[in-house]
GUBAZA-278616 format. One record per residue (C-alpha): chain; x, y, z; residue in three letters; residue number from 1. Coordinates in Angstrom, 2 decimals. Layout:
+-------+---------+---------+---------+------+------+
: chain :      xx :      yy :      zz : resn : resi :
+-------+---------+---------+---------+------+------+
:     A :       X :       Y :       Z :  Ala :  NUM :
...
+-------+---------+---------+---------+------+------+
% end
This chain:
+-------+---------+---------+---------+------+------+
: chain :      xx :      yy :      zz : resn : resi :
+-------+---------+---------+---------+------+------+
:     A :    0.00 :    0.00 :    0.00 :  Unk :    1 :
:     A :    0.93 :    3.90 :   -0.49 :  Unk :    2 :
:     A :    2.20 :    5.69 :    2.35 :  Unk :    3 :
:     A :   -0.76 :    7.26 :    3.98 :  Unk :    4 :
:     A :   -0.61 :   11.85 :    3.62 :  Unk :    5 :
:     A :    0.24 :   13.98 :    5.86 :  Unk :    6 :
:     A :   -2.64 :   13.92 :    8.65 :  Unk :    7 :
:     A :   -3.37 :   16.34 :   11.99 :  Unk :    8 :
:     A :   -5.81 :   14.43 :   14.38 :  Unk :    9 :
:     A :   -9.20 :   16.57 :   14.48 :  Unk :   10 :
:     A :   -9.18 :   15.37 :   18.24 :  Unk :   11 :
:     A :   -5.61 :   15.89 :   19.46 :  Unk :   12 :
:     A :   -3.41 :   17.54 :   17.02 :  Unk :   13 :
:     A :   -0.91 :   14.77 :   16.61 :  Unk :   14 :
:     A :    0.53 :   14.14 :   13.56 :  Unk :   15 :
:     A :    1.09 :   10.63 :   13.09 :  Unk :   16 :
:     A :   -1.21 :    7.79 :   12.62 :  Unk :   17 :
:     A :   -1.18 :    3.65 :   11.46 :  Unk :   18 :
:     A :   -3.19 :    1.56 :    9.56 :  Unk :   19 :
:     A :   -5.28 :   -0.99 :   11.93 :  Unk :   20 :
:     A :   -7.41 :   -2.74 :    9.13 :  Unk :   21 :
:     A :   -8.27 :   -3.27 :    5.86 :  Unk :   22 :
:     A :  -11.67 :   -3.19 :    5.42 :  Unk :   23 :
:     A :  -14.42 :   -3.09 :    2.41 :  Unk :   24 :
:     A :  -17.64 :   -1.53 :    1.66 :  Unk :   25 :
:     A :  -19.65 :   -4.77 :    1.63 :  Unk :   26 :
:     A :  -23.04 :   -2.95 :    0.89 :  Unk :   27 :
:     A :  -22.82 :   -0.73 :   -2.50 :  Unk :   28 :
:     A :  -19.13 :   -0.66 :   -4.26 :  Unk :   29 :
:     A :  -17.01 :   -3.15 :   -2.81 :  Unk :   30 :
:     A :  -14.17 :   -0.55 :   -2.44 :  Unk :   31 :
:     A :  -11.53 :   -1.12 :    0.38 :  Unk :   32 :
:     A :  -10.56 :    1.76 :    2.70 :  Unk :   33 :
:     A :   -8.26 :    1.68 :    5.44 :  Unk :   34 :
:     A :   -9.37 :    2.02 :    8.78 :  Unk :   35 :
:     A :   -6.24 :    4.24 :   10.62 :  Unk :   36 :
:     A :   -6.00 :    4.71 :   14.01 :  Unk :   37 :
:     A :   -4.22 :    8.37 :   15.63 :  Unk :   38 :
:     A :   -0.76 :    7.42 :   17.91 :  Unk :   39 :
:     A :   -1.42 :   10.42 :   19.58 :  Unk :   40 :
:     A :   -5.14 :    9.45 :   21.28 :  Unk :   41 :
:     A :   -6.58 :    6.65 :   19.55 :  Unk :   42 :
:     A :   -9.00 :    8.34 :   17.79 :  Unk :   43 :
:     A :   -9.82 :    5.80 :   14.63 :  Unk :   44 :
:     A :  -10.65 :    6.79 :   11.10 :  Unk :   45 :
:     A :  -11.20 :    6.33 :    7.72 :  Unk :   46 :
:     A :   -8.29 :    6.61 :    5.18 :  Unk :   47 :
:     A :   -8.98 :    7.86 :    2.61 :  Unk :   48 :
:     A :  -12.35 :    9.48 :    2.84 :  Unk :   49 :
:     A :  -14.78 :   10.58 :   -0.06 :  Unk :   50 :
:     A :  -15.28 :   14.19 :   -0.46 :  Unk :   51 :
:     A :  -19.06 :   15.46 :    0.99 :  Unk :   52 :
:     A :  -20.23 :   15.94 :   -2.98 :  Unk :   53 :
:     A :  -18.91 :   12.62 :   -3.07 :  Unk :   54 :
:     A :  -20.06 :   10.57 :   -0.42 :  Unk :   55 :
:     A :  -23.98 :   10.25 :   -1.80 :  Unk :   56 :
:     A :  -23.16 :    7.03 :   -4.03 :  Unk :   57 :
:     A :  -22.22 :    5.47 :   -1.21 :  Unk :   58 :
:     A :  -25.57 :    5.58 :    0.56 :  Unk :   59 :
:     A :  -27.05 :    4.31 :   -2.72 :  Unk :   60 :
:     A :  -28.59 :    1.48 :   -1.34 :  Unk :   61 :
:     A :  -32.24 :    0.21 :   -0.02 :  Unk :   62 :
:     A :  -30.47 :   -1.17 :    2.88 :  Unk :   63 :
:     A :  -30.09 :    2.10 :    3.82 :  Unk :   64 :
:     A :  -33.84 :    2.39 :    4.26 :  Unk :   65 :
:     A :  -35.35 :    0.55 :    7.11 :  Unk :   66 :
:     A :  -38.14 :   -1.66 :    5.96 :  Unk :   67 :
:     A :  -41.81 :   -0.45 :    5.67 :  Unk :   68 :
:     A :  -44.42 :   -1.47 :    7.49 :  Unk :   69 :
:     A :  -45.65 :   -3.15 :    3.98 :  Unk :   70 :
:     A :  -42.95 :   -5.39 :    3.85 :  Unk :   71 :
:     A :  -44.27 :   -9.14 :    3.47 :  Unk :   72 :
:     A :  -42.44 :  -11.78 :    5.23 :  Unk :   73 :
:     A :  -41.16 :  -12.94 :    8.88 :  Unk :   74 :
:     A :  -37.95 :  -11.34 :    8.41 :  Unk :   75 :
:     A :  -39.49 :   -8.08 :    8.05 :  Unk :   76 :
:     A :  -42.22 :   -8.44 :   10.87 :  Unk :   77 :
:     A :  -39.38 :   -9.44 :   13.58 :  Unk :   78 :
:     A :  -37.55 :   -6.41 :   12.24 :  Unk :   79 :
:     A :  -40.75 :   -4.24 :   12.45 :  Unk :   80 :
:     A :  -41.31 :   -5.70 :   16.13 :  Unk :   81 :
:     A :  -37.30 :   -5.44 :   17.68 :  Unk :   82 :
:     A :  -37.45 :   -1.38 :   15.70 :  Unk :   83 :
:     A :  -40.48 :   -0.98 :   17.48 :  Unk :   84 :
:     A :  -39.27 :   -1.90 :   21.09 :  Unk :   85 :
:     A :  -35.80 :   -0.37 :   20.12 :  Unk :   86 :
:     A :  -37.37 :    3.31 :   19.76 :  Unk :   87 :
:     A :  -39.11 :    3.01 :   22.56 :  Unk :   88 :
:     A :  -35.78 :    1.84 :   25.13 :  Unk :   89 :
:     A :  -34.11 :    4.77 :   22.95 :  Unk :   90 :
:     A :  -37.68 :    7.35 :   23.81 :  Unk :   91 :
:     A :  -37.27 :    5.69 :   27.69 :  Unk :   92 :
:     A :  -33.74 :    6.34 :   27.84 :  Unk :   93 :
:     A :  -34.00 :    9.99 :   26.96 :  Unk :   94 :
:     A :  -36.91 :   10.49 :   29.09 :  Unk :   95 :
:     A :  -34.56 :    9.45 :   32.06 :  Unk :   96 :
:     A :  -32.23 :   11.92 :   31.88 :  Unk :   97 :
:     A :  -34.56 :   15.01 :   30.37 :  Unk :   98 :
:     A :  -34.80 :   17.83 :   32.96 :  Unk :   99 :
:     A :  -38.49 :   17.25 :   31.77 :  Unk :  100 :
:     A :  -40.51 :   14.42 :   30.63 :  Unk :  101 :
:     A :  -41.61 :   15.99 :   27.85 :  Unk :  102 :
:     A :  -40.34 :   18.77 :   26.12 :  Unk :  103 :
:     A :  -38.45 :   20.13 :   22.79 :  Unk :  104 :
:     A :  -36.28 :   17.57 :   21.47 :  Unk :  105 :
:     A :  -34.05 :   17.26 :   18.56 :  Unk :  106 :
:     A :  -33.75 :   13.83 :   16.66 :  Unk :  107 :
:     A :  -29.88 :   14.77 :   14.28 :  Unk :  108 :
:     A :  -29.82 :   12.12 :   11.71 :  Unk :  109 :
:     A :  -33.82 :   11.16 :   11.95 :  Unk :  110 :
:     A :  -33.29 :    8.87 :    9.26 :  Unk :  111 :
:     A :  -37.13 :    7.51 :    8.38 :  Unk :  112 :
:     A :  -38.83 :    8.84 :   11.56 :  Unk :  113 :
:     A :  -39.69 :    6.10 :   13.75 :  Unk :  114 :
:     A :  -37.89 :    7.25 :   16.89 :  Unk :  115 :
:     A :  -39.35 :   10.91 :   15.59 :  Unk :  116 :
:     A :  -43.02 :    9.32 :   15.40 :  Unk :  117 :
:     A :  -42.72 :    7.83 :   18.64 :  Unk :  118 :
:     A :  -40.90 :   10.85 :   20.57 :  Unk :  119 :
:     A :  -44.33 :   12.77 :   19.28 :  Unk :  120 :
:     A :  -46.34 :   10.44 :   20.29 :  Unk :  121 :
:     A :  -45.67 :   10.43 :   23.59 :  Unk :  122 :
:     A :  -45.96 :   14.29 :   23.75 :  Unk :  123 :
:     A :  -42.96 :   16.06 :   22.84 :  Unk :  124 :
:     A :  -42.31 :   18.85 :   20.75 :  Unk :  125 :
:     A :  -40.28 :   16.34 :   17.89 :  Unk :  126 :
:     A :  -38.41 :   18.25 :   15.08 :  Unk :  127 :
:     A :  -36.11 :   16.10 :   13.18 :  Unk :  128 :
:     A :  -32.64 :   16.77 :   10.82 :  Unk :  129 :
:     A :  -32.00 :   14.59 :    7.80 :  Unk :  130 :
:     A :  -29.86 :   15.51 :    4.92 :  Unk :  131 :
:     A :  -30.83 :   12.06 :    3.10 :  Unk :  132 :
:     A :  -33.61 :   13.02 :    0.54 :  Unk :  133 :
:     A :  -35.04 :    9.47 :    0.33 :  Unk :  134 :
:     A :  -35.27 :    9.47 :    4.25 :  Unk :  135 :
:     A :  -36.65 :   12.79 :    4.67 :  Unk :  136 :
:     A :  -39.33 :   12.40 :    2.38 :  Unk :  137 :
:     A :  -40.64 :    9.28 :    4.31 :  Unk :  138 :
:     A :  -40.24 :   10.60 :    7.28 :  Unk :  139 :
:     A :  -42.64 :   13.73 :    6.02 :  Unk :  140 :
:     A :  -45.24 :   11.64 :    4.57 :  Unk :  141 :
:     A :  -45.00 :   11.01 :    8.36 :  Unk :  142 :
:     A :  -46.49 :   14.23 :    9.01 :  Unk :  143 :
:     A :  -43.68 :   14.64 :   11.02 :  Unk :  144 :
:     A :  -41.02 :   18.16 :   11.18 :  Unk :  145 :
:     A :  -37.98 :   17.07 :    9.00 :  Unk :  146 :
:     A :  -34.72 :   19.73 :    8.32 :  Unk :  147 :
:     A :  -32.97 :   18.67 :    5.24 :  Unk :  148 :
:     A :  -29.45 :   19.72 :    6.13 :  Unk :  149 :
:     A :  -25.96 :   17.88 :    7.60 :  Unk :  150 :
:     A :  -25.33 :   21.01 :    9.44 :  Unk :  151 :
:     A :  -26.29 :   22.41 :   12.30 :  Unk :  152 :
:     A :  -25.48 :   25.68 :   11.90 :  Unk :  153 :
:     A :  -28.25 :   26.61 :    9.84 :  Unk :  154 :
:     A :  -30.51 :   25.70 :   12.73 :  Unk :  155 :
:     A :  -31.91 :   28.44 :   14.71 :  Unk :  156 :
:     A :  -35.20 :   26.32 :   15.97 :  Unk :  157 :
:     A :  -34.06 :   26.10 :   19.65 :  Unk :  158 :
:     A :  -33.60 :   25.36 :   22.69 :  Unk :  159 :
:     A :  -34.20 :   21.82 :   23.15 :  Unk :  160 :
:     A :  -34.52 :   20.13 :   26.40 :  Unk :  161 :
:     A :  -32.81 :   16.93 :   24.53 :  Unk :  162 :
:     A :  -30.84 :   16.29 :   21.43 :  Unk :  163 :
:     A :  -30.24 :   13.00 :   19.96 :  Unk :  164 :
:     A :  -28.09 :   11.50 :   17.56 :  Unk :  165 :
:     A :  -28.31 :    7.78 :   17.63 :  Unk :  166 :
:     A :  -25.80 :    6.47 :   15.06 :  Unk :  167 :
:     A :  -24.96 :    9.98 :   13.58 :  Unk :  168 :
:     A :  -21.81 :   11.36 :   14.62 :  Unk :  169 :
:     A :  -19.82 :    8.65 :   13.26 :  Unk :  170 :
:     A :  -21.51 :   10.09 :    9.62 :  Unk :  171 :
:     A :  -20.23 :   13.57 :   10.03 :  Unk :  172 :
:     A :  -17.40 :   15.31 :    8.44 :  Unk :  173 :
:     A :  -16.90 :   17.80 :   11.29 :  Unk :  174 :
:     A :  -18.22 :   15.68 :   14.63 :  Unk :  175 :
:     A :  -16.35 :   18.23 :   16.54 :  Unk :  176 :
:     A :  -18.37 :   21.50 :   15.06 :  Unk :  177 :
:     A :  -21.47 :   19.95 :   15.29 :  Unk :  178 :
:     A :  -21.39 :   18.80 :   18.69 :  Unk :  179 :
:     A :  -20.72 :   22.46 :   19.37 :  Unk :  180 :
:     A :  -23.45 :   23.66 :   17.38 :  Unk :  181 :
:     A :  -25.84 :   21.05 :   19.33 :  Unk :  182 :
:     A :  -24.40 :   22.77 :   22.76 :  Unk :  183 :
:     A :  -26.09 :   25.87 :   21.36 :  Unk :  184 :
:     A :  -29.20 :   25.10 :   20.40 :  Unk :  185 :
:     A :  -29.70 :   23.17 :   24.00 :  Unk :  186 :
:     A :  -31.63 :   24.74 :   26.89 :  Unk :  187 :
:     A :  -30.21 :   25.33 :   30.23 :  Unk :  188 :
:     A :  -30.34 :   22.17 :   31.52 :  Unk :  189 :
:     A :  -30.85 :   20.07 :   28.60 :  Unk :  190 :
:     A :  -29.12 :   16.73 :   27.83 :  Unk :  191 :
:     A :  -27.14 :   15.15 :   24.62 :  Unk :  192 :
:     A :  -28.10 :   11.81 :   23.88 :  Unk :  193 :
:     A :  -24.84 :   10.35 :   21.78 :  Unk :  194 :
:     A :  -25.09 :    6.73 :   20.23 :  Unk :  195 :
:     A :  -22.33 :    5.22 :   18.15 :  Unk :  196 :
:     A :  -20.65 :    1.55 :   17.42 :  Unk :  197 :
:     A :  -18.07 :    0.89 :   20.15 :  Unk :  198 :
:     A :  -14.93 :   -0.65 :   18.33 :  Unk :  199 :
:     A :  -13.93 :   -2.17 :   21.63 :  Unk :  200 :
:     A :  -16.44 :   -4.39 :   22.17 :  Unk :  201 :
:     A :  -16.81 :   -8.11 :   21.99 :  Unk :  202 :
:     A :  -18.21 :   -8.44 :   18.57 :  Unk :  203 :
:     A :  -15.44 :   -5.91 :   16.65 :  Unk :  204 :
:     A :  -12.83 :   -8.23 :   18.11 :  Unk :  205 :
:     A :  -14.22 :  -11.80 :   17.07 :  Unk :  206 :
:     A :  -15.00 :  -10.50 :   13.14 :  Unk :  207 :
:     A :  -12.57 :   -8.00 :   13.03 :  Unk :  208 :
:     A :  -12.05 :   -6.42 :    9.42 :  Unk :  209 :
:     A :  -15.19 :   -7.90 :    8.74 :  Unk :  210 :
:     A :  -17.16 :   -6.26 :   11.80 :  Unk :  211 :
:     A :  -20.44 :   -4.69 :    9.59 :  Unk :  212 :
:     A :  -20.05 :   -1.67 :   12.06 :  Unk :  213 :
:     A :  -17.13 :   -0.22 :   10.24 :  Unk :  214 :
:     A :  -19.15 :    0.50 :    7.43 :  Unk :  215 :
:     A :  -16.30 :    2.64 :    5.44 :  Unk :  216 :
:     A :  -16.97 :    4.57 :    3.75 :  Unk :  217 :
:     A :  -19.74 :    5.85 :    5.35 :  Unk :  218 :
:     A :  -18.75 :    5.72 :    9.19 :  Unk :  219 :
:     A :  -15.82 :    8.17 :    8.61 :  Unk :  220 :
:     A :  -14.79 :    8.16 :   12.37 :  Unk :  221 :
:     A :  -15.04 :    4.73 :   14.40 :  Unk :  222 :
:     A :  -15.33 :    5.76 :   18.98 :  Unk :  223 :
:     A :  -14.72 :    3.93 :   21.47 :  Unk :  224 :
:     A :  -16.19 :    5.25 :   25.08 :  Unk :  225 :
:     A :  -13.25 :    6.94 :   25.72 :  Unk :  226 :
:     A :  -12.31 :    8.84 :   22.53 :  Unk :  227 :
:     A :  -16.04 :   10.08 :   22.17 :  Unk :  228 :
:     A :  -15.97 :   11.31 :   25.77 :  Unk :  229 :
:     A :  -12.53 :   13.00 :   24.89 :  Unk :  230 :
:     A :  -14.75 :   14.60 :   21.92 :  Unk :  231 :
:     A :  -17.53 :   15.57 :   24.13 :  Unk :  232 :
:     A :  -15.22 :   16.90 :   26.82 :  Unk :  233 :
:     A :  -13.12 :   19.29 :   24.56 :  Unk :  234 :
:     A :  -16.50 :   20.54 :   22.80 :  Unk :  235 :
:     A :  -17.92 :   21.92 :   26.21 :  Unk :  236 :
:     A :  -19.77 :   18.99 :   27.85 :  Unk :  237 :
:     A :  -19.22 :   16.59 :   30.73 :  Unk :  238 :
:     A :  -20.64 :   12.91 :   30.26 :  Unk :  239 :
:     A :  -23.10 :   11.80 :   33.13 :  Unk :  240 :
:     A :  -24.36 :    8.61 :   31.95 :  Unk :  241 :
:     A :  -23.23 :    5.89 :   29.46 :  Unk :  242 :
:     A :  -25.30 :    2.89 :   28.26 :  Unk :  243 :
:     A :  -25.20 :   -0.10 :   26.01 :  Unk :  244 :
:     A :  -27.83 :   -0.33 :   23.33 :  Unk :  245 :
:     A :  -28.70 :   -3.73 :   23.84 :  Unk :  246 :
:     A :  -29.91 :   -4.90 :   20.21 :  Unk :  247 :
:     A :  -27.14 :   -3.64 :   18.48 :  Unk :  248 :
:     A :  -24.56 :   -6.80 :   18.87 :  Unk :  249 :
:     A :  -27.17 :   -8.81 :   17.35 :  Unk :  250 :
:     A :  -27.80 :   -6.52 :   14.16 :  Unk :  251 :
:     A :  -24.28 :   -6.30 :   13.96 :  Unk :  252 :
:     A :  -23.29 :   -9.93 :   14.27 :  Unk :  253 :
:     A :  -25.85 :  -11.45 :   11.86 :  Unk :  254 :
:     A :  -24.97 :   -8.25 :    9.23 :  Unk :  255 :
:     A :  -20.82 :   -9.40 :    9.87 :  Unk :  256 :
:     A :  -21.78 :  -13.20 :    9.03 :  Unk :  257 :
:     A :  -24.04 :  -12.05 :    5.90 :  Unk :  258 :
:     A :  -22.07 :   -9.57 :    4.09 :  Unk :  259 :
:     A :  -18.56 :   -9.24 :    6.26 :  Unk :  260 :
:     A :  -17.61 :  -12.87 :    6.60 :  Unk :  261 :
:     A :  -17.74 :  -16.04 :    4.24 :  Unk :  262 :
:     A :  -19.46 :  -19.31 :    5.70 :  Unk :  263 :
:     A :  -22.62 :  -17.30 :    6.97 :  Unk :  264 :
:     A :  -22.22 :  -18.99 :    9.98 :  Unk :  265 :
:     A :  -26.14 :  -17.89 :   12.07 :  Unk :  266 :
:     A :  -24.87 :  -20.12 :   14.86 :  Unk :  267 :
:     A :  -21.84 :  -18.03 :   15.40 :  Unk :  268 :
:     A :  -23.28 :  -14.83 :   14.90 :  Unk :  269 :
:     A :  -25.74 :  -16.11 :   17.74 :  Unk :  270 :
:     A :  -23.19 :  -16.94 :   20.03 :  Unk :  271 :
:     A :  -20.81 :  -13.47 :   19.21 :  Unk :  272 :
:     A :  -24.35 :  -11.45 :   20.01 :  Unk :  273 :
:     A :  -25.07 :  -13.13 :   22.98 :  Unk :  274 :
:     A :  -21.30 :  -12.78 :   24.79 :  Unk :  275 :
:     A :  -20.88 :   -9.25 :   23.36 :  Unk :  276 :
:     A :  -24.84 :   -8.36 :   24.96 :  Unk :  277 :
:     A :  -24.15 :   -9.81 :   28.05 :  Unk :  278 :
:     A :  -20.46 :   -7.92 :   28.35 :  Unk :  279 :
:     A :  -22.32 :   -4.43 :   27.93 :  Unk :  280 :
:     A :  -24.79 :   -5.31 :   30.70 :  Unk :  281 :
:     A :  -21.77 :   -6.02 :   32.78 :  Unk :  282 :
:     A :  -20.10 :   -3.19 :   31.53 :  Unk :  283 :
:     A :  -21.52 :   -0.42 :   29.39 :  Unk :  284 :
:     A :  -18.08 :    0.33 :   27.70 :  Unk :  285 :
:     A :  -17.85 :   -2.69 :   26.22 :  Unk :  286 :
:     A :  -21.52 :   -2.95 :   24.72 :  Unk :  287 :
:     A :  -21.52 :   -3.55 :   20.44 :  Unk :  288 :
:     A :  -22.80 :    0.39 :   20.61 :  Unk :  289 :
:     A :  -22.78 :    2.69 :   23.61 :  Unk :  290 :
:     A :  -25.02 :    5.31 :   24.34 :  Unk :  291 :
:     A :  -23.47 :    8.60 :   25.89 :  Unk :  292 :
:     A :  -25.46 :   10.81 :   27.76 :  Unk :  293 :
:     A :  -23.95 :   14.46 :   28.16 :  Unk :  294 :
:     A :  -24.36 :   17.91 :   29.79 :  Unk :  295 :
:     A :  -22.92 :   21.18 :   28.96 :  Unk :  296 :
:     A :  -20.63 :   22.62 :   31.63 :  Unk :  297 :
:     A :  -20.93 :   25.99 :   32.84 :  Unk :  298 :
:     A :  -17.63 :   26.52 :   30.80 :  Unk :  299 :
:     A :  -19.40 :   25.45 :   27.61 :  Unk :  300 :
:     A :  -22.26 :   27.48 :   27.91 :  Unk :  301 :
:     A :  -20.12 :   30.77 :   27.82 :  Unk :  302 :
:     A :  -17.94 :   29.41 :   25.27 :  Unk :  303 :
+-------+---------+---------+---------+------+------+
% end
């Protein structure tokens, strides 16, 4: 392989950085990009990455799209059932930590709506930010309050008593701005709800390059507890709670057999979800996908 360019970690400033895998974009091009990790913090990333008016063809792809409630088929009902029970653990968990029960809230990344429809549902203000036409759209025949922009700059709809991104930062070009731009649009009081794949979990280390939640190119940054609370910290907020999203290893594990791994081997996948499940119970830093909840410090709100 090429020597990798010259590189200044977005977290730390250091300067030098390795290769730790090899991996491939299993769902549209079947592309390889390296997955390089920062000496300096740890930090991991995605070498090299598309440019934003590049990076569309790589979402070109119906598995991007949750399936519809019209969907025919087993598969699809137990999906429709475990999304269903997932946006409601994801609704509870917010709820927990809101200074209110039910207030303004901010769903970054909205995706479809389902975790949108539900927030409203149970009786909070719900306005949602998707840049992905196809998703937007959906989630508007939804009836439902959709932004179609990657940046949160050009929101000026706040405060929120909560803002979510479940799966999003990981997506973002500039994590670092954008958690600062959520810090501003929170109210005094008001909680970030942070949700991305944990590369030091059980599952990343049995499939390793083939772990489905590398997803390069799309996931251009890959956390692990600590580097995302390193993010969090330097962008003005303190963490106060972590959790493990406790479907997510077995998503990930069956995805890793079916489109990461040869041998498709359901028994295995089984067995990876199940170990990796139970070690995020026992310890939330080592769940498939972690869940950090975070506050702004006083220092943060003047900055």
């Amino acid at each position: 392989m090429s020597a990798l360019p010259a590189f200044v970690c977005p977290l730390c400033d250091a300067t030098a950085r390795h290769r730790v895998h090899a991996c491939r974009d299993h769902l549209v091009t079947g592309e390889s990009f390296d997955v390089v990790e920062c000496d300096g913090c740890g930090l991991r990333m995605t070498a090299p990455r598309p440019a934003p008016e590049a990076i569309g063809r790589y979402y070109d792809s119906d598995d991007y799209l949750p399936m519809t409630n019209a969907a025919p088929g087993a598969v699809a009902a137990v999906y429709r059932a475990v999304r269903r029970l997932t946006v409601r653990l994801r609704l509870g968990l917010v709820t927990r930590h809101a200074r209110r029960p039910a207030g303004r809230l901010l769903d970054v990344g909205c995706g479809t709506g389902e975790f949108l429809a539900h927030a409203r549902t149970a009786g909070w203000d719900a306005v949602g930010v998707e840049p992905a036409a196809r998703a937007a759209a959906h989630a508007e025949r939804l009836g439902l309050a959709v932004r179609r922009t990657a940046d949160l700059r050009t929101l000026d709809d706040g405060p929120f008593d909560a803002i979510t991104m479940w799966h999003a930062l990981e997506h973002m070009y500039e994590p670092g701005a954008q958690l600062a731009q959520a810090r501003r649009l929170l109210a005094p009081g008001g909680c970030l709800v942070v949700a991305v794949p944990n590369h030091d979990s059980v599952d990343a280390g049995a499939y390793g390059t083939a772990w489905y939640a590398w997803d390069v190119p799309r996931h251009l940054w890959h956390f692990t507890p600590a580097t995302l609370g390193r993010l969090l910290t330097r962008e003005g907020f303190a963490v106060t709670a972590l959790h493990a999203l406790p479907f997510d290893p077995f998503y990930i594990a069956l995805l890793s057999e079916l489109r990461g791994r040869r041998g498709r081997n359901l028994a295995r996948a089984a067995t990876v979800a199940v170990r990796s499940a139970l070690a995020g119970w026992r310890d939330p830093a080592r769940g498939s996908a972690v869940a950090a909840v975070a506050r702004p410090t006083a220092e943060g709100f003047r900055a």
